[in-house]
BAMAR-236673 format. One record per residue (C-alpha): x, y, z. Coordinates in steps of 0.02 Angstrom, whole numbers, padded with zeros to 5 digits, always signed. Each point is the difference from the previous one (the first is absolute). Layout:
BEGIN
XYZ ...
This chain:
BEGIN
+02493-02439-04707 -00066+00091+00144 +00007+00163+00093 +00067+00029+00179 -00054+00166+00081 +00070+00078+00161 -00102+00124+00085 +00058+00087+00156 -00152+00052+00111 -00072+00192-00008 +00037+00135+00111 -00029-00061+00193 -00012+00097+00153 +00173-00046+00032 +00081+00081-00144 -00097+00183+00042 +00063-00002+00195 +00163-00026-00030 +00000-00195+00103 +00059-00169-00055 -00111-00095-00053 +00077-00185+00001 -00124-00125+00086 -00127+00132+00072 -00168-00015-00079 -00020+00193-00068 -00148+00030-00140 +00003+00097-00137 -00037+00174-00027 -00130+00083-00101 +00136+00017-00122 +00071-00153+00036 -00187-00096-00052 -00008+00132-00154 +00152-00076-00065 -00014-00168+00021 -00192+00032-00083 +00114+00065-00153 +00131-00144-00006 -00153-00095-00003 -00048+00058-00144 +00137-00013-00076 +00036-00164+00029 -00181-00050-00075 +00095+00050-00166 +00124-00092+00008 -00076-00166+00079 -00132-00126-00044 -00089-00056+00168 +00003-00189-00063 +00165+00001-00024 +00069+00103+00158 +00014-00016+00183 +00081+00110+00130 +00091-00039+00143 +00040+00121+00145 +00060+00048+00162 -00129+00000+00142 +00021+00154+00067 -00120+00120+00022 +00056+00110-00142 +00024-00126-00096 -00169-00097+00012 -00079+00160-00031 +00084+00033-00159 -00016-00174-00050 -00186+00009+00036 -00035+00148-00095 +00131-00049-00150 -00112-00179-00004 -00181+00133-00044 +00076+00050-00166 +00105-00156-00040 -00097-00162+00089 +00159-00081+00028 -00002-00126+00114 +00105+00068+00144 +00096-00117+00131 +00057+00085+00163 +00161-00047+00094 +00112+00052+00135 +00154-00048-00119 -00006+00166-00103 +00005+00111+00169 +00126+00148+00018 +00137-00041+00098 -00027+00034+00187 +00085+00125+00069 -00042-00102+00191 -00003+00152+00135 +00009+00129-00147 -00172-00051-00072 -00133+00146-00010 +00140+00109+00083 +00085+00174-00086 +00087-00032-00133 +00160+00094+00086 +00037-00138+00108 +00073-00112-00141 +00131+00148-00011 -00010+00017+00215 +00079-00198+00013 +00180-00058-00055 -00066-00181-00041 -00169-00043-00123 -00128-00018+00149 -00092-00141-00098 -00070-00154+00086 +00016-00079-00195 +00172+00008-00067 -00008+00067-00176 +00067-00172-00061 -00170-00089+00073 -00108+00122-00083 +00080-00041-00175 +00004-00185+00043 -00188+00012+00031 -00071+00098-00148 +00117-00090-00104 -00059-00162+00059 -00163+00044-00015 +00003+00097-00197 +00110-00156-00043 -00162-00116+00038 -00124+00099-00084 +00126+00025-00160 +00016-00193+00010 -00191-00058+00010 -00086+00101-00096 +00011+00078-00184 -00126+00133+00024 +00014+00187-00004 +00084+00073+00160 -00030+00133+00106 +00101+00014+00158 -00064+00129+00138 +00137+00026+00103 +00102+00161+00094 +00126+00131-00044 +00152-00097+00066 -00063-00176-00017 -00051+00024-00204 +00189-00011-00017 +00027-00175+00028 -00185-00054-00088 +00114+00081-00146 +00151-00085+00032 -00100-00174+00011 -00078+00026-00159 +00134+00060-00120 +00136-00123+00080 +00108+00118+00040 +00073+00031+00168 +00002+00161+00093 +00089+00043+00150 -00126+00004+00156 +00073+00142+00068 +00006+00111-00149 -00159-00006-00077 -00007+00057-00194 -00163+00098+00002 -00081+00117+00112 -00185-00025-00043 -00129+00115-00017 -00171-00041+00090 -00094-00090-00131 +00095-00013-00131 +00008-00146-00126 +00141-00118-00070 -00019-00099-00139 +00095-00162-00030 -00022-00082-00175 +00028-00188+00031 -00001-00103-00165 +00054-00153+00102 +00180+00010-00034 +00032+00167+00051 -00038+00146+00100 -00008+00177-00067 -00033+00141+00083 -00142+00107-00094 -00038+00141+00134 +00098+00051+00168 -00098+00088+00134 -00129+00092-00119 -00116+00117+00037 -00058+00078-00126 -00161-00075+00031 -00032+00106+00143 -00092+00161-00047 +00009+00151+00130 -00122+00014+00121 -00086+00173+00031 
């Protein structure tokens, strides 16, 4: 029996200016570190260090979170390119408008590769290793870590949940099946004054 955890990285620069974010390294914000100090916390609740490790995206935003999520947890934290956001080629770091400016989805990584990747990739880890799971991973891209790990197909171009920056999923696996616990929670996030 183990847990699997998806975390989608806190608030980055990105999401307060309005630009895509995709493959451009933005950081977090002050807010964006304050939450990931609190899923952090969290987490330490609900993990034992011996028994976890995380895996995530390295992006900027997402090594950050990962680093500061690893001070309260002391996971064990792998970073890859295989849990990026998709790229959004030309569009990267630009206004968010021009998705809606251009006819065609301006992406130098069709959204099929994306899920091919990351489900490559979660499929591994869920293979060699029995540990505790945490996934760090994007808005758009912590669909198909979900997908991977409960078995159950999605369509790549509708994906089933708009998350939240940092919010949590929890997957009970008790080696047969997959259950999903929690879906995009946040309730670990207290409001910052």
């Amino acid at each position: 029996m183990r847990h699997i955890y998806i975390v989608t990285h806190g608030e980055a620069e990105h999401h307060v200016k309005g630009l895509i974010g995709g493959w451009t390294d933005f950081p977090l914000t002050k807010l964006g570190e304050t939450q990931a100090h609190q899923t952090g916390e969290y987490l330490a609740t609900l993990v034992d260090e011996t028994r976890a490790e995380m895996h995530s995206s390295d992006l900027l935003r997402c090594c950050q979170s990962a680093q500061i999520i690893y001070q309260h947890t002391r996971a064990h934290y792998h970073l890859t390119s295989e849990l990026r956001e998709i790229s959004f080629g030309r569009l990267d770091g630009k206004p968010r408008c021009e998705i809606q400016k251009n006819d065609v989805f301006p992406t130098q990584e069709q959204i099929q590769s994306c899920q091919l990747r990351i489900e490559k990739y979660v499929s591994y880890v869920l293979e060699h290793t029995k540990n505790d799971l945490i996934f760090i991973t994007h808005g758009y891209a912590m669909n198909f870590v979900l997908s991977t790990v409960i078995g159950q197909e999605i369509s790549a171009d509708k994906p089933f949940v708009l998350a939240t920056p940092s919010s949590v999923s929890c997957i009970h696996d008790d080696g047969v099946n997959c259950k999903i616990q929690q879906l995009n929670q946040v309730g670990h996030l207290h409001a910052v004054v």
